[in-house]
PDB file as gemmi writes it, atoms N, CA and C in Angstrom:
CRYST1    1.000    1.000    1.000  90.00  90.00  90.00 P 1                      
ATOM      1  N   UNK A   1     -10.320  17.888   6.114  1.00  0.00           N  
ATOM      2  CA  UNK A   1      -9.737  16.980   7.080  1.00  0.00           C  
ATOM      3  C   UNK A   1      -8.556  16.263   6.420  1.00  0.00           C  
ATOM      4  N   UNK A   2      -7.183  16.367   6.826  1.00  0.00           N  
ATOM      5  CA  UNK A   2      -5.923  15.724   6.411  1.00  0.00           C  
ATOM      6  C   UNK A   2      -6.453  14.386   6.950  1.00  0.00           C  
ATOM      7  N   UNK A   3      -6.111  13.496   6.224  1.00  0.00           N  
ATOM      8  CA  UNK A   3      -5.548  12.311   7.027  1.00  0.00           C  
ATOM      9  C   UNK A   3      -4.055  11.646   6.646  1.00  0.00           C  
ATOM     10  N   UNK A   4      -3.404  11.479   7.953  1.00  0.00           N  
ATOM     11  CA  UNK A   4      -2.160  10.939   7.896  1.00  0.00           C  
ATOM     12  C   UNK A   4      -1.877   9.701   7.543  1.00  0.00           C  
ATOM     13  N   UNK A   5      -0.753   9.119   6.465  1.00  0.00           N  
ATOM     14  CA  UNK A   5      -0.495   8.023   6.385  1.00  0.00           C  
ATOM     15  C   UNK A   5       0.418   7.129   7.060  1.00  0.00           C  
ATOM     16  N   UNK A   6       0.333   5.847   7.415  1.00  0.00           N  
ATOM     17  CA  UNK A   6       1.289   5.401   8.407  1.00  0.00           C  
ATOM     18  C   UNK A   6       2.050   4.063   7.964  1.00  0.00           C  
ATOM     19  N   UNK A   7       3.116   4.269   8.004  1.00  0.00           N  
ATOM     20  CA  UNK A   7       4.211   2.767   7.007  1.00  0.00           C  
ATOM     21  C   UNK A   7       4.222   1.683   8.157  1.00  0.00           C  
ATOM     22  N   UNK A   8       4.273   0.799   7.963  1.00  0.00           N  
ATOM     23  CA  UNK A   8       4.701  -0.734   9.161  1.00  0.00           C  
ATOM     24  C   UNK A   8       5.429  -1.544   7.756  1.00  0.00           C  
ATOM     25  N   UNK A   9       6.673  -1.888   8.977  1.00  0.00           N  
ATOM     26  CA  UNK A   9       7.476  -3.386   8.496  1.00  0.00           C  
ATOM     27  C   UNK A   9       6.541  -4.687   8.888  1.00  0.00           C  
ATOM     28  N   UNK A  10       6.110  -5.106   7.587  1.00  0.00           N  
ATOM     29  CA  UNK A  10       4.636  -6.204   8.161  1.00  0.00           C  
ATOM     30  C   UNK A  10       5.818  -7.531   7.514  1.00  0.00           C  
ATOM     31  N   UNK A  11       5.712  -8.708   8.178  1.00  0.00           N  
ATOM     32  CA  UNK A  11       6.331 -10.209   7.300  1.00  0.00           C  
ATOM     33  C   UNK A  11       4.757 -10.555   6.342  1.00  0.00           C  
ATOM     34  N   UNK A  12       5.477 -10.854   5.361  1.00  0.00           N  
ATOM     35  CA  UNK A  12       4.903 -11.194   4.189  1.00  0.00           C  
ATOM     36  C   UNK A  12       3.542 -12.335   4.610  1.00  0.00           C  
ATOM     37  N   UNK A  13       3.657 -13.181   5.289  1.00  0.00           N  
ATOM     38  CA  UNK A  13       3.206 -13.801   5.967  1.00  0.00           C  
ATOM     39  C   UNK A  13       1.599 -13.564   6.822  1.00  0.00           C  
ATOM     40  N   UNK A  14       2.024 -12.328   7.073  1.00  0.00           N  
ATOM     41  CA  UNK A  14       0.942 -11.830   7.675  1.00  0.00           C  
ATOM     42  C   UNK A  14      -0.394 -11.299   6.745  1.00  0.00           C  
ATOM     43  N   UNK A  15       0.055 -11.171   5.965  1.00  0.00           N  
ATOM     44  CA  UNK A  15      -1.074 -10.674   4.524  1.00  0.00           C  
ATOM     45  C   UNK A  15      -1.992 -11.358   4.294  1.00  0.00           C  
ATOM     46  N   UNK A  16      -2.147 -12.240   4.284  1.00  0.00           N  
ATOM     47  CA  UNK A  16      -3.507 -13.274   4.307  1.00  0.00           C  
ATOM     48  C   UNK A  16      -4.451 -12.682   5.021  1.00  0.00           C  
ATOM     49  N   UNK A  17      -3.683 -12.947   6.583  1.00  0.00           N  
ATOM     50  CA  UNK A  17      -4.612 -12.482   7.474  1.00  0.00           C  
ATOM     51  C   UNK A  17      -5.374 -11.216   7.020  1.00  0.00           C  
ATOM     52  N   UNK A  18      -4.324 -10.134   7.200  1.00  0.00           N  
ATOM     53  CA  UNK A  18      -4.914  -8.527   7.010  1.00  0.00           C  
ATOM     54  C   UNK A  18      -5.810  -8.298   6.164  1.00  0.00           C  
ATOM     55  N   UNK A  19      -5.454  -9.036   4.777  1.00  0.00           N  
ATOM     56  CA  UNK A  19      -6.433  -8.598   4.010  1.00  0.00           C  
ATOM     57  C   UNK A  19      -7.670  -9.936   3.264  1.00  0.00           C  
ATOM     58  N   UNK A  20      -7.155 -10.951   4.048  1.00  0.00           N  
ATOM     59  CA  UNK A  20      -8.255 -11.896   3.466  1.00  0.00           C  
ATOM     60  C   UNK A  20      -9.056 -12.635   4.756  1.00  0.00           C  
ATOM     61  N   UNK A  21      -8.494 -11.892   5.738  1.00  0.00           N  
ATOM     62  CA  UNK A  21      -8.891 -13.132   7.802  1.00  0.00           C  
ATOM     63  C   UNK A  21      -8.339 -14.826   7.157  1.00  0.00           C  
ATOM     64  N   UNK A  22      -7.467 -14.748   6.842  1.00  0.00           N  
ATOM     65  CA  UNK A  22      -7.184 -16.170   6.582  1.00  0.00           C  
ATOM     66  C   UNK A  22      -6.322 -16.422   7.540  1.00  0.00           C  
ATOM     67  N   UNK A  23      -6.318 -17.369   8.289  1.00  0.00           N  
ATOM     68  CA  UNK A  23      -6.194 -17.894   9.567  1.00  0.00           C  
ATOM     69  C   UNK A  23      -4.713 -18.982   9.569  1.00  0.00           C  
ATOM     70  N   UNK A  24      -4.584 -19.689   8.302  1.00  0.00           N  
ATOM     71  CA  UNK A  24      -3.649 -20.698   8.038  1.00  0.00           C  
ATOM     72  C   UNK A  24      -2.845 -20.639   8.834  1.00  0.00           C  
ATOM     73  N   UNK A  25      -2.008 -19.463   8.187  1.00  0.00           N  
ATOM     74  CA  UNK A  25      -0.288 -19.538   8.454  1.00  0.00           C  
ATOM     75  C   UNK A  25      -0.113 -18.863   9.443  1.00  0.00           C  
ATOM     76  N   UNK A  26      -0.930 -18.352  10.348  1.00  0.00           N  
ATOM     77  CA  UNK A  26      -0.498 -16.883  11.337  1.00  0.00           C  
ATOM     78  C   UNK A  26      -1.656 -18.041  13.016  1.00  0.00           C  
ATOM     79  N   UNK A  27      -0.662 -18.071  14.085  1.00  0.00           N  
ATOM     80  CA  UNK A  27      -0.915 -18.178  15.317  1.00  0.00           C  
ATOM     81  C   UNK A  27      -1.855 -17.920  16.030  1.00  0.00           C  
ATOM     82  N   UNK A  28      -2.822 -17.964  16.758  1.00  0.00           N  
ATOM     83  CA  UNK A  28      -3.663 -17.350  17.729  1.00  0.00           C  
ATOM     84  C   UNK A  28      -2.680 -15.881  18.200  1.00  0.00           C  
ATOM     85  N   UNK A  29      -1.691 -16.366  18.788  1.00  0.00           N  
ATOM     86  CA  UNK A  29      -0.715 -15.128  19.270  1.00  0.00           C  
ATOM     87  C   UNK A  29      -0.520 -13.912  18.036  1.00  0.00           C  
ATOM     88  N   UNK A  30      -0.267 -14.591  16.961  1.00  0.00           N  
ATOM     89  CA  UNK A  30       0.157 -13.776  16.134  1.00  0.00           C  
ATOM     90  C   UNK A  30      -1.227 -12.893  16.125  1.00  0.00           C  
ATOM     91  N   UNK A  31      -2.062 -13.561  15.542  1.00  0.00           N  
ATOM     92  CA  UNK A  31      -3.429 -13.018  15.373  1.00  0.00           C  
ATOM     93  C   UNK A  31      -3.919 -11.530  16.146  1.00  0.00           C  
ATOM     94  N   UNK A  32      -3.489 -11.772  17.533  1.00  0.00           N  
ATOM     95  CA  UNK A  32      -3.502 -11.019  18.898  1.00  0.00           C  
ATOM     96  C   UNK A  32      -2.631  -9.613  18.588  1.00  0.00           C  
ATOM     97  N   UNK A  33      -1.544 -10.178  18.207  1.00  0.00           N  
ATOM     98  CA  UNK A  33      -0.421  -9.059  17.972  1.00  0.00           C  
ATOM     99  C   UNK A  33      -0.759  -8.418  16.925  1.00  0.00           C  
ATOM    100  N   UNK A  34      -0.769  -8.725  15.327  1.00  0.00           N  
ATOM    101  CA  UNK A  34      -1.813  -8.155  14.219  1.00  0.00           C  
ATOM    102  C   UNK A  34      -2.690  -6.691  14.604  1.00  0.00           C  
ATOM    103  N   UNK A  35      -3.625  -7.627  15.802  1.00  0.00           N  
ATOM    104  CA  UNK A  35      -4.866  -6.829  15.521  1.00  0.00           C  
ATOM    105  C   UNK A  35      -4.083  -5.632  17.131  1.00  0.00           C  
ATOM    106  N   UNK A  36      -3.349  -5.571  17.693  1.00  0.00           N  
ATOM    107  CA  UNK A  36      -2.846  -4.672  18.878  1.00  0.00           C  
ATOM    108  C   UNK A  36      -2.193  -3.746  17.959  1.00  0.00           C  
ATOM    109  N   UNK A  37      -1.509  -4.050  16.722  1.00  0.00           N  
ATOM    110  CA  UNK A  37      -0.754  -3.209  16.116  1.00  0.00           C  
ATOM    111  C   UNK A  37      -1.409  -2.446  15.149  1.00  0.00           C  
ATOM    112  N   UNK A  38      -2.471  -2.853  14.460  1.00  0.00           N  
ATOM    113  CA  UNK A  38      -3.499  -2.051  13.680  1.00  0.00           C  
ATOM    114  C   UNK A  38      -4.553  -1.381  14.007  1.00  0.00           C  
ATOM    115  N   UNK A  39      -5.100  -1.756  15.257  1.00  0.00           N  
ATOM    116  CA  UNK A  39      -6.485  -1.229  15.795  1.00  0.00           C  
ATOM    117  C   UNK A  39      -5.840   0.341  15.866  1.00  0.00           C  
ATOM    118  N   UNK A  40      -6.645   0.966  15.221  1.00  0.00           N  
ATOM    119  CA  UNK A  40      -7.381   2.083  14.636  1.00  0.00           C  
ATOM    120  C   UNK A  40      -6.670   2.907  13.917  1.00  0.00           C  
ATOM    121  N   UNK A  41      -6.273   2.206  12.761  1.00  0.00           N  
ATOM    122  CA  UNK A  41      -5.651   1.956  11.484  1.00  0.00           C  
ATOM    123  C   UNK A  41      -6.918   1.423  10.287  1.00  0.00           C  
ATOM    124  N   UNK A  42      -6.686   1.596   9.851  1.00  0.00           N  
ATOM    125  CA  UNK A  42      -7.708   1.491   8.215  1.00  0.00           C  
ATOM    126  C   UNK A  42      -7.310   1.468   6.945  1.00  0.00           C  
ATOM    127  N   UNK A  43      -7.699   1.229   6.195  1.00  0.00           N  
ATOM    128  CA  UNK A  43      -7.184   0.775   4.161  1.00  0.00           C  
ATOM    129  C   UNK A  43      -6.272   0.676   4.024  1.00  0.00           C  
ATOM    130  N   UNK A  44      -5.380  -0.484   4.242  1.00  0.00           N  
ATOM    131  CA  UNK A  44      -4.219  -0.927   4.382  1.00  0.00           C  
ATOM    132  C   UNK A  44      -3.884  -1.153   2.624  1.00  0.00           C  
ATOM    133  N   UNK A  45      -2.668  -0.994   2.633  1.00  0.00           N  
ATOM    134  CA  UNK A  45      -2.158  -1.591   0.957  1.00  0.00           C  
ATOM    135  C   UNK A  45      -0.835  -1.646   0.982  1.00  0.00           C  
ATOM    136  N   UNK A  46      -0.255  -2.551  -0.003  1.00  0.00           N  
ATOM    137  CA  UNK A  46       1.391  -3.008   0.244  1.00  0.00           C  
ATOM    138  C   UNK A  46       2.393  -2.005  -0.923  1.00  0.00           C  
ATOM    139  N   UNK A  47       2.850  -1.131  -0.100  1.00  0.00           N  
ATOM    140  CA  UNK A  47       3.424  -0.249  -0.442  1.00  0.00           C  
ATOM    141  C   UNK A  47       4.323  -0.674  -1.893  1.00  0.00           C  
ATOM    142  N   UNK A  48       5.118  -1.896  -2.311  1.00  0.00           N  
ATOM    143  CA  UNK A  48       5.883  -1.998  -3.476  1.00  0.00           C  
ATOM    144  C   UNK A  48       5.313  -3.422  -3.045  1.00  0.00           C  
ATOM    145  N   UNK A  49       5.609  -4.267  -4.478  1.00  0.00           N  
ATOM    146  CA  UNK A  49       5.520  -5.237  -4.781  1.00  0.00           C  
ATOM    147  C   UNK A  49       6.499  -6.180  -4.012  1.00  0.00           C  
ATOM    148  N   UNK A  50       7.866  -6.034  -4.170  1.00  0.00           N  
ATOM    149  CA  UNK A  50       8.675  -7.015  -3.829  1.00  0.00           C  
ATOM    150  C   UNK A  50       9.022  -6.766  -2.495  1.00  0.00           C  
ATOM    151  N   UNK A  51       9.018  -8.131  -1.634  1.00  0.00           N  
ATOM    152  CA  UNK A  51       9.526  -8.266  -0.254  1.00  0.00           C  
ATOM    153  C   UNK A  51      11.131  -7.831   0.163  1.00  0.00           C  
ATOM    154  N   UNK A  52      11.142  -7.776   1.013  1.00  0.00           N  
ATOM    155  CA  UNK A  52      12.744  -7.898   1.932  1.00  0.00           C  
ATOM    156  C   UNK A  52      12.833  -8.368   2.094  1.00  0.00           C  
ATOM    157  N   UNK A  53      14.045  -9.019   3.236  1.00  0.00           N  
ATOM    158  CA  UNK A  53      14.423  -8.945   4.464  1.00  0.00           C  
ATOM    159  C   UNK A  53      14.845  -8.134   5.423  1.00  0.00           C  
ATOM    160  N   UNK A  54      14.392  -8.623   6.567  1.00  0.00           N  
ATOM    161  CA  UNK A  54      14.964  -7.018   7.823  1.00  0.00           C  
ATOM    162  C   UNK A  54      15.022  -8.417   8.868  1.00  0.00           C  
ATOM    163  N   UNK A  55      15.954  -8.202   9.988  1.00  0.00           N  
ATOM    164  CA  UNK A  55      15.738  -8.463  11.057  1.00  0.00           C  
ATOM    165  C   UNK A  55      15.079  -8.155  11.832  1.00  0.00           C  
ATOM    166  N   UNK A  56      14.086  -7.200  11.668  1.00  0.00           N  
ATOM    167  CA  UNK A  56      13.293  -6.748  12.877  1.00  0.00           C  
ATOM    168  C   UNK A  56      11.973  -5.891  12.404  1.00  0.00           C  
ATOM    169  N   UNK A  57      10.885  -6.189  12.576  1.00  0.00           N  
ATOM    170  CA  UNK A  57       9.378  -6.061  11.752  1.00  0.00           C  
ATOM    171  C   UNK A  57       8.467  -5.505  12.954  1.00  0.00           C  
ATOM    172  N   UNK A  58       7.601  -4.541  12.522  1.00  0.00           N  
ATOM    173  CA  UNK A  58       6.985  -3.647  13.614  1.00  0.00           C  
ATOM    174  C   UNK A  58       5.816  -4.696  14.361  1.00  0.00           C  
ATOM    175  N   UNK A  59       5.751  -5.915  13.946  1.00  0.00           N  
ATOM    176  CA  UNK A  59       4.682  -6.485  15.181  1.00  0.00           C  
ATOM    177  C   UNK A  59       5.228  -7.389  15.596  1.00  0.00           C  
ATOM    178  N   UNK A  60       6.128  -8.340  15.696  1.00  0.00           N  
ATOM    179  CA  UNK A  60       6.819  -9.322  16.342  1.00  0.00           C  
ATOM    180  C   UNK A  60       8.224  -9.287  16.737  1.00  0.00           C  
ATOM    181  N   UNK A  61       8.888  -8.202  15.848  1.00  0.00           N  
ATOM    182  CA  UNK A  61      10.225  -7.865  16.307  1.00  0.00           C  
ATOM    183  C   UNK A  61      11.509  -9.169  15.336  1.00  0.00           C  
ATOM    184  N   UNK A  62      10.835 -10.170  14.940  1.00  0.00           N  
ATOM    185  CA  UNK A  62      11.535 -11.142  14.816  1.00  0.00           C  
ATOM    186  C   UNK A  62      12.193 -10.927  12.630  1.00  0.00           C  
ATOM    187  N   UNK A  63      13.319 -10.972  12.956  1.00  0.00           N  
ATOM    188  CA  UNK A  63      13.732 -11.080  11.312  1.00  0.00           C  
ATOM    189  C   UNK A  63      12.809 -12.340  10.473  1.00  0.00           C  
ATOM    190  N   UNK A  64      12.575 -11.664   9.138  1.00  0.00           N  
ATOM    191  CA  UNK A  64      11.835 -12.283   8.493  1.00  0.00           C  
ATOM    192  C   UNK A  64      11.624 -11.691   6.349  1.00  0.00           C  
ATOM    193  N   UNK A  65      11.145 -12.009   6.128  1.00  0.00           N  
ATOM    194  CA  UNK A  65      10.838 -11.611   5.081  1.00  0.00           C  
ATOM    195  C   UNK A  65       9.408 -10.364   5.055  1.00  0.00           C  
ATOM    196  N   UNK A  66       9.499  -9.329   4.542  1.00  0.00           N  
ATOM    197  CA  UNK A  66       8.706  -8.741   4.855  1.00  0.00           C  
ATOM    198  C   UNK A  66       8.703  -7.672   3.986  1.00  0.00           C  
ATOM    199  N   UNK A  67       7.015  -6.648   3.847  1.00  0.00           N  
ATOM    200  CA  UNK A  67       6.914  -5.498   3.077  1.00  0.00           C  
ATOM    201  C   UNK A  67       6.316  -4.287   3.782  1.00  0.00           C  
ATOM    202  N   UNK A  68       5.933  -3.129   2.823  1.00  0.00           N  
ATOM    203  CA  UNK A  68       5.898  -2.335   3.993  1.00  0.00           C  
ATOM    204  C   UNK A  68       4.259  -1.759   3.546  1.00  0.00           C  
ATOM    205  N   UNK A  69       4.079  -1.886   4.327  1.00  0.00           N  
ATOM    206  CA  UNK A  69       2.002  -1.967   4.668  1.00  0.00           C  
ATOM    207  C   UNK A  69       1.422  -0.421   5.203  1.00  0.00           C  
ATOM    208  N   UNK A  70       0.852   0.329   4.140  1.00  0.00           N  
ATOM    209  CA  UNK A  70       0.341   2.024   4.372  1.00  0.00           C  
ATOM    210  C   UNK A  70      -0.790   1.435   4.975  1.00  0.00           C  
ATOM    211  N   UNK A  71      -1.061   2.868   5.877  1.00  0.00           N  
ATOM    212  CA  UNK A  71      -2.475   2.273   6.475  1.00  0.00           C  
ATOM    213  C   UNK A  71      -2.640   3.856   6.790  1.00  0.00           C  
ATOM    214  N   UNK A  72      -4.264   4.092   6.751  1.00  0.00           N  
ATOM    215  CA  UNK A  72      -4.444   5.477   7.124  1.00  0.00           C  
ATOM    216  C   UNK A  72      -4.879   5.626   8.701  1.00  0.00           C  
ATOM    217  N   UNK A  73      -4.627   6.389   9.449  1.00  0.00           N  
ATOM    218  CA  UNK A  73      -4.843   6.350  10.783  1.00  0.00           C  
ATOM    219  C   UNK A  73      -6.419   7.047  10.802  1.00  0.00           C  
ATOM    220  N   UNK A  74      -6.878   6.221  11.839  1.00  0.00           N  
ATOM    221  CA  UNK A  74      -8.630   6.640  11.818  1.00  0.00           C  
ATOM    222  C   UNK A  74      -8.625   8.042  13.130  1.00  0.00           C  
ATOM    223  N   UNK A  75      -9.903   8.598  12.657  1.00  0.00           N  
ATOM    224  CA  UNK A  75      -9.760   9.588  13.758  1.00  0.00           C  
ATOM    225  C   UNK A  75     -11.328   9.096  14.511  1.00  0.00           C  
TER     226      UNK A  75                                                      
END                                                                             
């Protein structure tokens, strides 16, 4: 069985959440959006160490600081 790997522009920001449910810094909304963009996605890990910037990030759209988050797609 292959399994495919899948890249996302995640803001740095969001990492707590993903990998610790830490709630602090990230919105109810955000929270919402997170989990719409990962559900059924699995073992996430941060592709390089150092952040960007981009104007535009695969779950909010909004420029930010950000890295890029592998995740294996579930079957």
């Amino acid at each position: 069985m292959k399994k495919e790997i899948f890249e996302f522009i995640c803001p740095i920001y969001f990492l707590d959440y993903i990998f610790n449910s830490e709630v602090d810094n990230v919105t109810d909304d955000e929270i919402d959006r997170i989990e719409d963009v990962l559900s059924g996605y699995s073992c996430f890990s941060v592709k390089e160490d150092e952040s960007f910037f981009t104007y535009q990030n695969d779950f909010n759209k909004f420029g930010c600081d950000c890295v890029v988050l592998t995740a294996l797609k579930n079957d």
